[in-house]
N, C-alpha and C positions, 0 to 999 in steps of 0.2 A: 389416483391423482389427489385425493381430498388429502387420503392418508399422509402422505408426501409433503401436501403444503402443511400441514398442520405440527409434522415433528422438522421441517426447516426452520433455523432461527430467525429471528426478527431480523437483526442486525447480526450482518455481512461479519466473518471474521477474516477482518482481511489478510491474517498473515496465514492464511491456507491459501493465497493466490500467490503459483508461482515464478519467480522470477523469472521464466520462460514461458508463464503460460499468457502469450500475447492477445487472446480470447476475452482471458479474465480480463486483461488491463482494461481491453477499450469496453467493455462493460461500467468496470468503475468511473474513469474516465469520460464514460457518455450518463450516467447519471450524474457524476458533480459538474458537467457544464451543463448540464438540462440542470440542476438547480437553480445554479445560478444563474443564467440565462430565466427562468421563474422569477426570483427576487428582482432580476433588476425589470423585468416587466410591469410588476406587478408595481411596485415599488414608484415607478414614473408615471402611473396612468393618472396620477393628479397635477400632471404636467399638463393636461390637453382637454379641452372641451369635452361635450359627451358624442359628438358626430365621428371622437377617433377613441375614447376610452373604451369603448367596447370593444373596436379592433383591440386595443392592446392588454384588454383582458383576456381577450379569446388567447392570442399571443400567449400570455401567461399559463392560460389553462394548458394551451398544446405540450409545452414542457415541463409544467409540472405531474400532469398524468403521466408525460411518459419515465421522469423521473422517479417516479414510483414505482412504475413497472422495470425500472431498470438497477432498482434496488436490489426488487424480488429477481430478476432474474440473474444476476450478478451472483446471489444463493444459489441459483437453481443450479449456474452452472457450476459452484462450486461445491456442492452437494452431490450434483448429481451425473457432470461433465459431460451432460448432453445437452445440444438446443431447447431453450427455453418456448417453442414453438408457441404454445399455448397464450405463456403472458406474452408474445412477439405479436400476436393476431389481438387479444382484447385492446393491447392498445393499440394497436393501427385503428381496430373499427372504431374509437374514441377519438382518437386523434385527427387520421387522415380527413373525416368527416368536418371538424373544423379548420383543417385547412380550407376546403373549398366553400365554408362558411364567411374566409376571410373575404373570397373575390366578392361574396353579394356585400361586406357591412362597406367595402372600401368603395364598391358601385352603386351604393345608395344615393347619396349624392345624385348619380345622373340617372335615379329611378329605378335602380334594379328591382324584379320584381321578386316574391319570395318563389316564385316556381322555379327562376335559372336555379336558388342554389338547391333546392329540393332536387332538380335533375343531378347537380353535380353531386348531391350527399349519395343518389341511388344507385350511380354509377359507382362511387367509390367504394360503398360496399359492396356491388355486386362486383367489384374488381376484388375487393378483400378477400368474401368467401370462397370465391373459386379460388382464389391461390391455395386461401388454406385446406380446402377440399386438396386439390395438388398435391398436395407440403404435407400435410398429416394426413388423409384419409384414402387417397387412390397413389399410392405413393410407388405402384409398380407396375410395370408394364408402360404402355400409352400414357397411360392415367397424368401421370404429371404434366404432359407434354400440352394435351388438350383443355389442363384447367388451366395451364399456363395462356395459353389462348386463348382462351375467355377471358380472362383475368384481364389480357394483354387488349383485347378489342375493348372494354369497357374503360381502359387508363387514354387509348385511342379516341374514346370518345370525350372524354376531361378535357384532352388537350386538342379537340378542335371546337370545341365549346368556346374554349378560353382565347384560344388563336384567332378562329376563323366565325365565332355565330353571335350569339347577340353579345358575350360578354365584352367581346373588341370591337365593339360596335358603342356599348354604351362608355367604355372608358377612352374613347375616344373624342368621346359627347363631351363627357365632365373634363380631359387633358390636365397639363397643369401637373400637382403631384400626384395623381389621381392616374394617370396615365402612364407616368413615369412607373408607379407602383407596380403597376396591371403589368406593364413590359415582361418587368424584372421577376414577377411572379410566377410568368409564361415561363420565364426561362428557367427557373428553376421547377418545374415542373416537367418540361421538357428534358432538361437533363440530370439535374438532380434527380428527379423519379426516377430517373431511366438508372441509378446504381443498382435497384430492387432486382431488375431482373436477371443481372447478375449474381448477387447472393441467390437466388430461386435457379437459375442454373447450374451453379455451384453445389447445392445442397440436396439436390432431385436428379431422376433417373430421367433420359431423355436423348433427343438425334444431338442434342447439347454436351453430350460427357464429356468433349474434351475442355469444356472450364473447369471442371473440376480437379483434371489431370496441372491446370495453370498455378497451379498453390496455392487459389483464393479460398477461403475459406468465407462459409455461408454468413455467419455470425457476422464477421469481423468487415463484412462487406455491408450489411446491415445496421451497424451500429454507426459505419463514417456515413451510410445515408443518414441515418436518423439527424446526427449531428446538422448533418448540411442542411439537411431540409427545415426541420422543424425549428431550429435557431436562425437560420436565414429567413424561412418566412416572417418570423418576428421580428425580425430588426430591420427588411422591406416596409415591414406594416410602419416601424418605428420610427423609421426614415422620412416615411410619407407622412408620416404627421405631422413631423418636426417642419419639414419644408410648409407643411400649409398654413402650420403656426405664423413662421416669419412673413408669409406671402401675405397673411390676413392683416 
């Protein structure tokens, strides 16, 4: 692996991506709107008090890690025209983790405590690594079916936290845009998350193969989540600020 990353170029040559290879595109594709979805983040946070600039730093951070990772992996597959599994998983445990960083800065406000988002950070890694245990390491037999289920019960557990336990509990308290946010954040976790488990269907051996027989391809199913997830939770977060701006 070292070897590898070390004789890959910096910078993408993109006229080695070919005009059939629909893989590459949404690769490139998902890093230049993870840029830019970055600049205009970051770019606004002098728009808004410091009770939402954090949110909408964090925001910035989510997509600018993963645009980086989606540079390098953009290489990898064009180098090496296999899943970039490796940089696929450092950035999720980077990322996904400040997603649900987002639910405690936007429920501060109505008190949230620093434990909710410490559960939701240990959950989401313990949803990470078992995937990638799954996805790269038990990747025959059972093996992917049952870290897929682990994986699967800890994403289970995010979204009744956020649904059902203290978090819709306290953004209920605070309402307002504050609620509104918390809604729409559910939702996309609810089903936005829920593309992942199709690319990991797609891409793993399992009582699952006939998604793979469906034409999806694992990557390509990964890369429309990335998009949706990680740019729509920041422009939720973006939303809700703007509204509490005009309401103050």
């Amino acid at each position: 692996m070292k070897t590898l990353l070390l004789s890959m170029p910096l910078w993408a040559d993109v006229s080695k991506i070919a005009t059939d290879d629909y893989v590459g595109f949404t690769f490139f594709v998902g890093c230049m709107a993870m840029m830019a979805a970055s600049a205009f983040f970051f770019l606004s946070m002098n728009d808004f008090d410091k009770k939402w600039k954090t949110s909408i730093l964090v925001s910035g951070l989510i997509t600018f890690i993963a645009a980086v990772h989606y540079w390098y992996m953009r290489d990898y597959w064009a180098v090496v025209g296999e899943s970039p599994t490796f940089f696929r998983y450092v950035d999720w445990v980077l990322t996904v983790p400040l997603m649900c960083v987002e639910f405690y800065l936007i429920l501060k406000v109505a008190g949230a405590q620093k434990s909710l988002m410490w559960k939701l950070i240990l959950a989401s890694v313990v949803m990470l690594v078992t995937g990638y245990f799954g996805e790269a390491v038990h990747t025959t037999g059972t093996g992917p079916a049952l870290w897929g289920l682990a994986s699967g019960l800890a994403y289970f557990y995010i979204a009744y936290e956020i649904w059902l336990g203290s978090a819709r509990k306290l953004a209920e308290k605070a309402g307002g845009a504050v609620l509104k946010a918390h809604k729409t954040l559910c939702w996309f976790v609810l089903v936005g998350w829920a593309i992942y488990p199709l690319g990991y269907m797609a891409g793993t051996e399992g009582w699952y193969d006939a998604v793979g027989t469906w034409g999806l391809n694992m990557d390509v199913i990964y890369n429309i989540g990335d998009a949706v997830n990680k740019i729509g939770f920041g422009l939720v977060v973006y939303g809700a600020a703007v509204a509490a701006r005009n309401n103050d």
